[in-house]
VOPAGU-2260 file (C-alpha; in pm, 1 decimal, decimal comma):
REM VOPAGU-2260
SITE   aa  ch    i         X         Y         Z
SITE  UNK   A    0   -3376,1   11466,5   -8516,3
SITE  UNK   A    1   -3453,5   11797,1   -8373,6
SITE  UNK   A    2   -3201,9   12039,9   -8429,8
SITE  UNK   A    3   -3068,4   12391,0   -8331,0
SITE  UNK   A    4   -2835,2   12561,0   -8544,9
SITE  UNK   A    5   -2651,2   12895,2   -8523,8
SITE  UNK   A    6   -2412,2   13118,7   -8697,2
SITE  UNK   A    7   -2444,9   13493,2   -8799,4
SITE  UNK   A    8   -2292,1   13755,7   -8976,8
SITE  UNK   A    9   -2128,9   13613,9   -9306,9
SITE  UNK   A   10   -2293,3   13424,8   -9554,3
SITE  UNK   A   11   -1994,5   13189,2   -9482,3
SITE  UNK   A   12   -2125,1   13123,4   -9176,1
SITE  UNK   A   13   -2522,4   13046,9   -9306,5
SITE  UNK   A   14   -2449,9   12882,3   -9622,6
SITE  UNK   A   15   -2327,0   12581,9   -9465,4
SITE  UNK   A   16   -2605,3   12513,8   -9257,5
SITE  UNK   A   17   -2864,7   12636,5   -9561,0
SITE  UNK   A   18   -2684,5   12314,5   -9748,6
SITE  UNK   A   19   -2686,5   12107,4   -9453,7
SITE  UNK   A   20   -3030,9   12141,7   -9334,2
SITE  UNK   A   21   -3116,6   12054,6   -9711,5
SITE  UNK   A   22   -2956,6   11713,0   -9705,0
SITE  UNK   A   23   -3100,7   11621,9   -9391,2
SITE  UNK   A   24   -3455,4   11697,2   -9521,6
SITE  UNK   A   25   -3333,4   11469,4   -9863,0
SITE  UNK   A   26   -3251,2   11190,0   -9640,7
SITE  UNK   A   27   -3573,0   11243,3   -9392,5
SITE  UNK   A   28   -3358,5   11258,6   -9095,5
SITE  UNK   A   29   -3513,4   11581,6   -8958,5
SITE  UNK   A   30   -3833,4   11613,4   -8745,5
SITE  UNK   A   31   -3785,8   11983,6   -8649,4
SITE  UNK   A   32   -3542,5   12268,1   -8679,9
SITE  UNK   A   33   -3448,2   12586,8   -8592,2
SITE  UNK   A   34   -3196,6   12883,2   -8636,7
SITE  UNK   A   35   -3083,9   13149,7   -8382,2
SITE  UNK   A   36   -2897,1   13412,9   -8557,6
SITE  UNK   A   37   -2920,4   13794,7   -8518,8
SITE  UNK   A   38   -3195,8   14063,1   -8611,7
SITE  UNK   A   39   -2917,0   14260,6   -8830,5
SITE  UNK   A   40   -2723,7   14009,9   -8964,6
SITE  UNK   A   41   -2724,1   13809,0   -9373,5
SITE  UNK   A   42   -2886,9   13548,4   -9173,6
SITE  UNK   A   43   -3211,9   13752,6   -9095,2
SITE  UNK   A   44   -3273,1   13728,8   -9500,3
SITE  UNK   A   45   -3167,8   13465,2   -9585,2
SITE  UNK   A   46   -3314,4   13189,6   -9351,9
SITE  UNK   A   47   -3708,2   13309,4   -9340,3
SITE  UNK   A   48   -3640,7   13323,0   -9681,5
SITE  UNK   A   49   -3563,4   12902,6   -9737,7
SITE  UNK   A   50   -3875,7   12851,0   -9530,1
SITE  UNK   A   51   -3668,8   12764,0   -9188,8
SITE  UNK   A   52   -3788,3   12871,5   -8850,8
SITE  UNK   A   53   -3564,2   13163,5   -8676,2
SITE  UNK   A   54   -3519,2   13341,3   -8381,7
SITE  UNK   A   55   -3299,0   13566,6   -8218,3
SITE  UNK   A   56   -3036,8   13689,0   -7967,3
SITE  UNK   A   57   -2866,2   13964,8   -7897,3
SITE  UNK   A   58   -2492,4   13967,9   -7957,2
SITE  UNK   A   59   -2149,6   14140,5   -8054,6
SITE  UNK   A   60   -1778,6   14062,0   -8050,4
SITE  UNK   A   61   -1543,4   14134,3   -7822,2
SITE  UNK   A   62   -1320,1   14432,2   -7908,3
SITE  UNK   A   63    -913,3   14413,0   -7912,4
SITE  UNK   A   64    -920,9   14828,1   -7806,1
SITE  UNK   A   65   -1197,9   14942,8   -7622,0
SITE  UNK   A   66   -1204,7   14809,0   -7263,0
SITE  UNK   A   67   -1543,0   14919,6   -7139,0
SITE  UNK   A   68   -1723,7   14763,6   -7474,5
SITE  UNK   A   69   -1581,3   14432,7   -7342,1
SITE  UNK   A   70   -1769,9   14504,1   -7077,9
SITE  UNK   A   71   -2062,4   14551,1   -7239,5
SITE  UNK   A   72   -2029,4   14275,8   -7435,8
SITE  UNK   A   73   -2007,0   14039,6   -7155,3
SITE  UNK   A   74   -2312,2   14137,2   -7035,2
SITE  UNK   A   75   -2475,3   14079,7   -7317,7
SITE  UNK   A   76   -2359,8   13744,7   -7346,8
SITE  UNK   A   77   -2440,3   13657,5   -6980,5
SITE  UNK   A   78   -2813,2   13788,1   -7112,8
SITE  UNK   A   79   -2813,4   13588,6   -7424,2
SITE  UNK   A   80   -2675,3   13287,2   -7291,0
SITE  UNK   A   81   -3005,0   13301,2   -7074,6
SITE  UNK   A   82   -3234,6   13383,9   -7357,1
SITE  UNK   A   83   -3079,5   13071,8   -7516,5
SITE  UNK   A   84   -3168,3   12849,0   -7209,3
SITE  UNK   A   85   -3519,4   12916,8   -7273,8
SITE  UNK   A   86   -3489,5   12849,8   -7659,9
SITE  UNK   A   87   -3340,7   12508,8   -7550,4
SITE  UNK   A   88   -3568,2   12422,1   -7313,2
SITE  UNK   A   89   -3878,4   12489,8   -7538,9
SITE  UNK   A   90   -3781,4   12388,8   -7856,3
SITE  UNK   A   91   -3599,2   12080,2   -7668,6
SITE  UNK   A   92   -3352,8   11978,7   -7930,5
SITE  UNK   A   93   -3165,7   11651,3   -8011,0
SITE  UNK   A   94   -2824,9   11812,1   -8145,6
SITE  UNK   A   95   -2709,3   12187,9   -8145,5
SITE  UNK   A   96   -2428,0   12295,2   -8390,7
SITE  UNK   A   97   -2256,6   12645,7   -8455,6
SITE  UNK   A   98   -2097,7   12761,0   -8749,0
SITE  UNK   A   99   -1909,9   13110,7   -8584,2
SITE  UNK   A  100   -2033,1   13451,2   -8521,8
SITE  UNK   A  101   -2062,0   13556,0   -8184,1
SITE  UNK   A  102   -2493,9   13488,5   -8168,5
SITE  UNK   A  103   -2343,1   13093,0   -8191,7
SITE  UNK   A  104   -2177,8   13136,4   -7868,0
SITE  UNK   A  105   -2460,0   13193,2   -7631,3
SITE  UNK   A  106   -2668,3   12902,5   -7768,6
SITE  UNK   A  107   -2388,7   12634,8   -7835,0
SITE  UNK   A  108   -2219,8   12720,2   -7479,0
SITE  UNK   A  109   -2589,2   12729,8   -7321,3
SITE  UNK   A  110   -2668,3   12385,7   -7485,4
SITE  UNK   A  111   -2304,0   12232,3   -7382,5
SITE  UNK   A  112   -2410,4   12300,5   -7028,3
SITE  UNK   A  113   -2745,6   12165,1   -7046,5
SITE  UNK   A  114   -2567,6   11843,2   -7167,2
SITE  UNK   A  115   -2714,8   11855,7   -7524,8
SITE  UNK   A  116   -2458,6   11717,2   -7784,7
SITE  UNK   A  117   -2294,4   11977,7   -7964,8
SITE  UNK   A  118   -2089,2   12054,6   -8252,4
SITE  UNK   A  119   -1928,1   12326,6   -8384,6
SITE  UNK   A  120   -1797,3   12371,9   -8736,5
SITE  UNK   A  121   -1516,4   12584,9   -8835,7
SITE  UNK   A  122   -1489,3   12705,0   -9217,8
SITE  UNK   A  123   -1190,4   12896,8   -9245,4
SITE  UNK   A  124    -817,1   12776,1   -9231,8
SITE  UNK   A  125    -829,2   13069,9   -8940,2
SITE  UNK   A  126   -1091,1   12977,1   -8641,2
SITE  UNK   A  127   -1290,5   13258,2   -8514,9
SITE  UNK   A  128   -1325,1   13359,0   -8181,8
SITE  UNK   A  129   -1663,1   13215,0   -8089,9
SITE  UNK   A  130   -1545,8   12867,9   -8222,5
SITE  UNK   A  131   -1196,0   12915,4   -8060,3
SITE  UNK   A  132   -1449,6   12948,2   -7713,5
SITE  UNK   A  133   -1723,5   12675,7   -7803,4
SITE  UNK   A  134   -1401,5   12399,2   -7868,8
SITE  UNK   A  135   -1344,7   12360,9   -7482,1
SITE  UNK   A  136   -1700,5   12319,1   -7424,8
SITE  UNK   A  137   -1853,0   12108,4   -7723,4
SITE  UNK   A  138   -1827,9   11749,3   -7804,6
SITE  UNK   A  139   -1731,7   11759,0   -8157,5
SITE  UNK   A  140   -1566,4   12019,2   -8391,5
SITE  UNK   A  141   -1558,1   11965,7   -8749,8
SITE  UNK   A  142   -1355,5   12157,0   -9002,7
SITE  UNK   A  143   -1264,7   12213,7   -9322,9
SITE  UNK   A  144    -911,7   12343,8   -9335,0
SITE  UNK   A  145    -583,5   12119,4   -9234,7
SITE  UNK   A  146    -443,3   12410,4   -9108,8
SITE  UNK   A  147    -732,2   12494,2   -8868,0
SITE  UNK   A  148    -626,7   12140,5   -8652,6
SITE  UNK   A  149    -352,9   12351,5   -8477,5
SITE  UNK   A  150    -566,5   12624,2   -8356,4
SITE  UNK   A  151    -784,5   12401,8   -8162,5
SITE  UNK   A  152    -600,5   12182,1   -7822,5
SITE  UNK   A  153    -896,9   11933,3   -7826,6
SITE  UNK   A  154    -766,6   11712,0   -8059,8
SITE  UNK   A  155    -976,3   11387,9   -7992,8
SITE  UNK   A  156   -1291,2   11634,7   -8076,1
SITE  UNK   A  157   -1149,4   11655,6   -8433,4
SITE  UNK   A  158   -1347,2   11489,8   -8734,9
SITE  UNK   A  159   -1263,9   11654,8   -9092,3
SITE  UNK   A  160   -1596,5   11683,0   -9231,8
SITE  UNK   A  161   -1517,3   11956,3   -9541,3
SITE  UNK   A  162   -1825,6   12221,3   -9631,1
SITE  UNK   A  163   -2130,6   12122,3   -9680,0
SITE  UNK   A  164   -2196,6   12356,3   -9950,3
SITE  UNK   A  165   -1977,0   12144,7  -10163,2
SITE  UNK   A  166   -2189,3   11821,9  -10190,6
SITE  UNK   A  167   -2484,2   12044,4  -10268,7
SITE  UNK   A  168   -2276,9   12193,0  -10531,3
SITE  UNK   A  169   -2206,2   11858,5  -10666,1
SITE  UNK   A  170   -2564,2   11750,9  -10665,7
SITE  UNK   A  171   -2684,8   12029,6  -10857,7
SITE  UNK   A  172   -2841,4   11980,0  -11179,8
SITE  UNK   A  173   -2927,6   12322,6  -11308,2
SITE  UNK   A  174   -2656,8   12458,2  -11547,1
SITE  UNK   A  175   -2671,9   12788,9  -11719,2
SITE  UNK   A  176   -2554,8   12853,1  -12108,7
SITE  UNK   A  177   -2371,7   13148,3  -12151,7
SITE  UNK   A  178   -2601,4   13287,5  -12429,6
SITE  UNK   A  179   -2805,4   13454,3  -12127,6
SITE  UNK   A  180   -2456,3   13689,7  -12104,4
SITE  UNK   A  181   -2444,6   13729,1  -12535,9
SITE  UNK   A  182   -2168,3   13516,0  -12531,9
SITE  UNK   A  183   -2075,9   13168,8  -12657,0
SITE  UNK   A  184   -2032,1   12836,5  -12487,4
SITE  UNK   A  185   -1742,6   12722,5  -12653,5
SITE  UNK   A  186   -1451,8   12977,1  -12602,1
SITE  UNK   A  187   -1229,1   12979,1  -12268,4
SITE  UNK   A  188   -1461,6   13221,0  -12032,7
SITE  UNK   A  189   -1354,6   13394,9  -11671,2
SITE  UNK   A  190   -1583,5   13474,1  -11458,6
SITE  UNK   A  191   -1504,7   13787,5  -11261,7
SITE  UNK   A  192   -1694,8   13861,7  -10950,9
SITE  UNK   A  193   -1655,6   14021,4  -10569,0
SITE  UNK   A  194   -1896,2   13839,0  -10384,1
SITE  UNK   A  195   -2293,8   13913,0  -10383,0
SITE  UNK   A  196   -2218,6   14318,8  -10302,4
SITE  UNK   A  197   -1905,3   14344,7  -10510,0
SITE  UNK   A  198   -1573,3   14455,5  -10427,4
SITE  UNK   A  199   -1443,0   14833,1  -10544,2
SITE  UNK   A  200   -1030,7   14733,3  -10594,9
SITE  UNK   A  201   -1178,4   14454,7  -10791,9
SITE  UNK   A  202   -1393,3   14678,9  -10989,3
SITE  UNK   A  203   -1118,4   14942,7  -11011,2
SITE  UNK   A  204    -880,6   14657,3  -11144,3
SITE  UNK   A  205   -1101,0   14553,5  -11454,2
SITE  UNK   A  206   -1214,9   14893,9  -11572,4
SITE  UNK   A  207    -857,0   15018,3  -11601,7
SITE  UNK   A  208    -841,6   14653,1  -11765,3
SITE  UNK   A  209   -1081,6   14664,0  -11976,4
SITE  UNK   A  210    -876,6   14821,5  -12286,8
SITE  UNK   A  211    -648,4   14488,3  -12276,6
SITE  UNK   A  212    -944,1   14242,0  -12238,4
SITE  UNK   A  213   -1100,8   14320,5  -12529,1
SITE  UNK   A  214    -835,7   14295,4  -12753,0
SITE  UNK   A  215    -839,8   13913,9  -12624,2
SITE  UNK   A  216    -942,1   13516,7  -12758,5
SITE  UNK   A  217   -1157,8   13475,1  -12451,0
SITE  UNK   A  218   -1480,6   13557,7  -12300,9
SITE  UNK   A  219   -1516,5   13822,6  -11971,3
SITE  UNK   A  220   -1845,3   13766,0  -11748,7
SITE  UNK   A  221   -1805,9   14075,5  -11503,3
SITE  UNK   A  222   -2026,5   14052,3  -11223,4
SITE  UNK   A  223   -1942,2   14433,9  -11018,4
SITE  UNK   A  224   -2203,5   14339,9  -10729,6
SITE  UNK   A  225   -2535,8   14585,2  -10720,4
SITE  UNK   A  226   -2462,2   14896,1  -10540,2
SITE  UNK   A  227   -2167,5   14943,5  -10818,2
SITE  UNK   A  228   -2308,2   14878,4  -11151,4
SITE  UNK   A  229   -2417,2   15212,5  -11229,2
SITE  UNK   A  230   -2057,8   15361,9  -11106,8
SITE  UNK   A  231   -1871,8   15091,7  -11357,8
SITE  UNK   A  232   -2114,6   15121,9  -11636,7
SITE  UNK   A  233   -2065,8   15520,5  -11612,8
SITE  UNK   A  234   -1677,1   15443,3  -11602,5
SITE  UNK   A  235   -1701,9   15242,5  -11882,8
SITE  UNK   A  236   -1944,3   15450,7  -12104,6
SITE  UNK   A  237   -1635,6   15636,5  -12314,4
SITE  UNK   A  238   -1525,5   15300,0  -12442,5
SITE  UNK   A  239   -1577,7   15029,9  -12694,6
SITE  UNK   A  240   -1702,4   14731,3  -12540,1
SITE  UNK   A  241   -1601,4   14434,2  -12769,4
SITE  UNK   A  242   -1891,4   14113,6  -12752,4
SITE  UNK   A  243   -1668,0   13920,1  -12518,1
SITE  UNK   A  244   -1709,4   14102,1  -12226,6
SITE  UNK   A  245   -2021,1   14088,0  -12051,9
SITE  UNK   A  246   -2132,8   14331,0  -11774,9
SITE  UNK   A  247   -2405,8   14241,0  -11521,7
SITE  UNK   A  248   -2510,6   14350,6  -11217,6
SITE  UNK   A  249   -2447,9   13997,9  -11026,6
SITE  UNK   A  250   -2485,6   13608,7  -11094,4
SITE  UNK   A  251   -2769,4   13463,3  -10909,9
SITE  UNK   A  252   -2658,0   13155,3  -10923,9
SITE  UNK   A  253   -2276,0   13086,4  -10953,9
SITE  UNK   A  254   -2215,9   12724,0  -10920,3
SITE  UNK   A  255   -2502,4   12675,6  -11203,2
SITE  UNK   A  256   -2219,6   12875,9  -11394,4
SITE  UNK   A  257   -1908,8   12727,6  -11364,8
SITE  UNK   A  258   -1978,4   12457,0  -11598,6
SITE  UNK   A  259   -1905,9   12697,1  -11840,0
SITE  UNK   A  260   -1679,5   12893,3  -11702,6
SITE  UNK   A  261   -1272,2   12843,7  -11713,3
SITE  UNK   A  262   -1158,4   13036,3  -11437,4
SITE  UNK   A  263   -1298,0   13279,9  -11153,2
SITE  UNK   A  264   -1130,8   13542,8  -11028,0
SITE  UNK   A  265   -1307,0   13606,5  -10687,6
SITE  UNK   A  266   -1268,9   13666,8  -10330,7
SITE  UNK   A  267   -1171,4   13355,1  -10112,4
SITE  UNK   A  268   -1433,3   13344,8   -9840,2
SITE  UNK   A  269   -1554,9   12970,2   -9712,0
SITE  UNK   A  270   -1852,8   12976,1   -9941,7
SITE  UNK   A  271   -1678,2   13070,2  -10276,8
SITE  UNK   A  272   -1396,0   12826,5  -10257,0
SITE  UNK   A  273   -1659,5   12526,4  -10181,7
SITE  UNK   A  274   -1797,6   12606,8  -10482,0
SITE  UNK   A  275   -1501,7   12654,6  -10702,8
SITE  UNK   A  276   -1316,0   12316,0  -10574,8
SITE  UNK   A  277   -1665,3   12123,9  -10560,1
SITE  UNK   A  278   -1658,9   12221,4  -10942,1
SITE  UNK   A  279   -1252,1   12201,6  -10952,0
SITE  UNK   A  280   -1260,2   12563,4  -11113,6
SITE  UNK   A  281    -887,9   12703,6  -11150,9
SITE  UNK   A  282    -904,0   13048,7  -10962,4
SITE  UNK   A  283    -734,5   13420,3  -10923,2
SITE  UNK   A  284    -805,7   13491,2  -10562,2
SITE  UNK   A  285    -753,5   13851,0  -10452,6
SITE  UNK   A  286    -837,0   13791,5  -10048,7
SITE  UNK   A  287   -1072,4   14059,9   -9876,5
SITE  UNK   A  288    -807,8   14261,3   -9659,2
SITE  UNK   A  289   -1092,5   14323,9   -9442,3
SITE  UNK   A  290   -1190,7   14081,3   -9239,3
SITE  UNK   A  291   -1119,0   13944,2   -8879,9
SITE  UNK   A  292    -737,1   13777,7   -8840,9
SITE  UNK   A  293    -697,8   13788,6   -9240,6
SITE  UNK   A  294    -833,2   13462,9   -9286,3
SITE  UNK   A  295    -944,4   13530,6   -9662,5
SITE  UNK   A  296    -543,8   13512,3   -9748,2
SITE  UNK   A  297    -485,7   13205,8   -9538,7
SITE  UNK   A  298    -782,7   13047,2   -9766,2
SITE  UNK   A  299    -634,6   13141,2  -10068,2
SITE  UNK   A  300    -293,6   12997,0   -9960,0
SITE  UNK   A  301    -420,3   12678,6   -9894,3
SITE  UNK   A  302    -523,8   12643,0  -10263,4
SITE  UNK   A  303    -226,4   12803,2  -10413,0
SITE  UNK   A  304     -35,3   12552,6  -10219,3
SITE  UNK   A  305    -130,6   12277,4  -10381,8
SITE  UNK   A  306    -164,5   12428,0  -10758,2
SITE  UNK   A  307    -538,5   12553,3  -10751,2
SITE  UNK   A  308    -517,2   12921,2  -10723,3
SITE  UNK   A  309    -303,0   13232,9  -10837,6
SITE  UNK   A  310    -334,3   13489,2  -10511,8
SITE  UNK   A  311    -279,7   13836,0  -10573,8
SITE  UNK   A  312    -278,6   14049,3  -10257,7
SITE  UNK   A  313    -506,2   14368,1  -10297,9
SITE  UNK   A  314    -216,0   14528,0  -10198,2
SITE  UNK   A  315      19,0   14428,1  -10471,2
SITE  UNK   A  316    -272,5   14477,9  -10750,9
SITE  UNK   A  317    -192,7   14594,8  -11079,2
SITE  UNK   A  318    -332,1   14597,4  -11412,5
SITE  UNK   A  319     -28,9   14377,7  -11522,6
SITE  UNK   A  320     -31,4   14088,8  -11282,1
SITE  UNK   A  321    -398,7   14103,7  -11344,0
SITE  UNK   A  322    -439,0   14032,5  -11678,0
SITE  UNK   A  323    -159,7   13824,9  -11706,3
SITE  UNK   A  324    -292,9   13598,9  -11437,0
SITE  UNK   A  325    -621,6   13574,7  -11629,5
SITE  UNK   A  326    -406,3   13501,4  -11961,6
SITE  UNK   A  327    -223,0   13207,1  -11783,6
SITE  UNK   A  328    -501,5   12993,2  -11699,7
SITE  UNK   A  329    -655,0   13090,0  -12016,8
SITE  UNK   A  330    -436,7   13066,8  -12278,0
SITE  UNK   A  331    -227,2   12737,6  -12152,2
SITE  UNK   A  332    -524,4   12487,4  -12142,3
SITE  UNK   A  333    -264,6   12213,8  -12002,9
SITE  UNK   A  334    -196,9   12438,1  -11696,5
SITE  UNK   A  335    -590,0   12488,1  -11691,1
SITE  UNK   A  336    -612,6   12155,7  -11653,3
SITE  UNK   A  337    -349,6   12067,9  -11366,8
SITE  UNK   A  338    -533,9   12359,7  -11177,6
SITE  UNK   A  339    -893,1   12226,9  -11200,6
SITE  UNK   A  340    -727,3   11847,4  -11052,1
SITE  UNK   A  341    -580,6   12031,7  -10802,9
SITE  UNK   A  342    -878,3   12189,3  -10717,2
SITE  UNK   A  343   -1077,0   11915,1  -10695,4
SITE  UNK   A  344    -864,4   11713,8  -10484,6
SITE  UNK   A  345    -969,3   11977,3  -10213,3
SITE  UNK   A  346   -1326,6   11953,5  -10229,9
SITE  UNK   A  347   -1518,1   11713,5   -9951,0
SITE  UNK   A  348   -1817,1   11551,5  -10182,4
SITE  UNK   A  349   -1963,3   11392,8   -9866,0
SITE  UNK   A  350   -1937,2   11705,4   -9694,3
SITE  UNK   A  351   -2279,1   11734,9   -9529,9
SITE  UNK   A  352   -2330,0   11365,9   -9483,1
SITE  UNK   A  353   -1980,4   11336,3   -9296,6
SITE  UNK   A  354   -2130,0   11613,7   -9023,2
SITE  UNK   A  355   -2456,2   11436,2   -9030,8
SITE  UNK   A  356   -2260,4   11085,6   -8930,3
SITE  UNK   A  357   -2162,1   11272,2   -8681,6
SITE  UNK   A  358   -2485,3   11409,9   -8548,4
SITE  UNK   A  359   -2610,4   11057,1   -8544,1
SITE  UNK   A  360   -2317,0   10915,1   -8372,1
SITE  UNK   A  361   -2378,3   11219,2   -8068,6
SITE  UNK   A  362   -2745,0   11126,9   -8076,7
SITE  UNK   A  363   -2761,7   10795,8   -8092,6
SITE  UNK   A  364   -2514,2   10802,9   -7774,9
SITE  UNK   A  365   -2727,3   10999,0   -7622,2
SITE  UNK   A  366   -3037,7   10772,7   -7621,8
């Protein structure tokens, strides 16, 4: 297969197809591919770097304030949507999918009306924009969320699929020993982390904590994301730091961790919480007040519902419900345990092969 995919913006929207383009190549169904993302967004880095062909369009969201942007931003998708055309028609794929992010919407919608078979896939228990556009004009739309099926009126276009960064998570076979963090691998461990660039009320949370975890039976790794390690590590630099907290930087590789680990307490973007129920890691998830519709909480929800996840809203924060979050998961290894089976029985092993079924069934159609 030849294949277009698209998605910018979040690494939710990139990892997915990073995963999926992976288990095609394992399975040797690919013959060519290629990703159209933006010049400034994640997806810039992050796809030349896996080796993956890329180009570009230009592209931004529509705004719920300022009129004449809208305007603009119109325009510019009239423009991309006929920079796409020409992508299509030279690079003449079999199959285009989008993941979200406005860049998506030029090439999907472009492809749709050159009647190419197209897919979108939605990550988020909230559907973005661009996919809430694409649905009416695509001929599939995978998701991962129950709760996204009511967003979308094209119900027959439906096929659960789950994220495909799950079954890669699954396949891995790297693990990594917590002796790289100084600590050891058989005490109760948390891992503690804001995403790749960290998250400041996180950060803020476990330095006034700090005090309280080190007085405890279980292991800290605290991962403050980059640009804030210096800030913490000055914060911290009056006190004792007992050996069962370790502070670092970032994790490079996460799901290589959780093996170890016996909680997270993390953000609940699309990427994360593949990872953590792939794994069925028990989680604290303080939701990123900050992005579009508030979708981060409506994630976190979904796992709480069914016994995977403690959500604390930033809002309602505290040093109390924080550590005594972490202590509940940690200290009661029979609740531990109901949380990890509950998180499991979220995760979508066959993610990536139930999308590439898919593909196959739209291609194989078309011939």
């Amino acid at each position: 297969m030849r294949v277009i995919f698209s998605g910018g913006g979040t690494g939710g929207h990139i990892y997915p197809i990073l995963a999926l383009i992976k288990r095609l190549k394992e399975r040797g169904l690919i013959d060519d591919v290629l990703f159209v993302g933006t010049k400034k967004g994640l997806e810039s880095k992050l796809v030349p770097n896996a080796g993956i062909k890329f180009e570009t369009l230009l592209a931004q969201g529509f705004s719920g304030k300022h009129v004449f942007k809208n305007v603009k931003t119109a325009k510019m998708f009239m423009a991309a949507t006929k920079d796409a055309k020409k992508i299509i028609n030279d690079f003449q794929p079999d199959v285009v999918i989008g993941t979200g992010g406005y860049v998506s919407a030029a090439i999907v919608y472009a492809a749709a009306k050159a009647k190419i078979p197209t897919i979108i896939h939605e990550q988020n228990s909230v559907v973005g924009l661009a996919n809430k556009f694409l649905a009416h004009f695509v001929d599939r739309i995978t998701y991962v969320f129950d709760d996204a099926t009511s967003q979308f009126s094209e119900k027959k276009k439906l096929v659960k699929t789950g994220n495909p960064r799950s079954q890669e998570v699954i396949g891995l076979t790297t693990k990594t020993d917590l002796s790289k963090f100084n600590l050891k691998d058989d005490i109760p461990t948390v891992l503690i982390f804001g995403g790749s660039r960290g998250a400041q009320r996180i950060n803020d949370i476990v330095v006034e904590a700090v005090p309280r975890l080190n007085t405890k039976p279980y292991q800290v790794i605290f991962a403050t994301g980059q640009r804030y390690y210096n800030d913490v590590k000055t914060k911290l630099a009056s006190q004792e730091l007992n050996e069962n907290l370790a502070i670092v930087p970032y994790v490079a590789d996460v799901p290589a961790l959780l093996p170890n680990i016996t909680a997270v307490v993390a953000r609940s973007g699309a990427t994360t919480l593949a990872e953590i129920t792939a794994m069925g890691t028990p989680a604290i998830l303080i939701p990123s007040p900050n992005v579009t519709h508030n979708h981060q909480m409506k994630n976190a929800m979904d796992l709480e519902g069914v016994g995977a996840a403690i959500v604390l809203a930033e809002d309602d924060l505290n040093v109390n419900n924080f550590v005594s979050s972490i202590d509940h998961i940690l200290l009661d290894s029979s609740y531990a345990k109901k949380m990890s089976v509950a998180s499991k029985s979220l995760a979508v092993v066959d993610a990536s092969d139930r999308i590439i079924a898919v593909m196959e069934e739209l291609t194989n159609n078309k011939k």
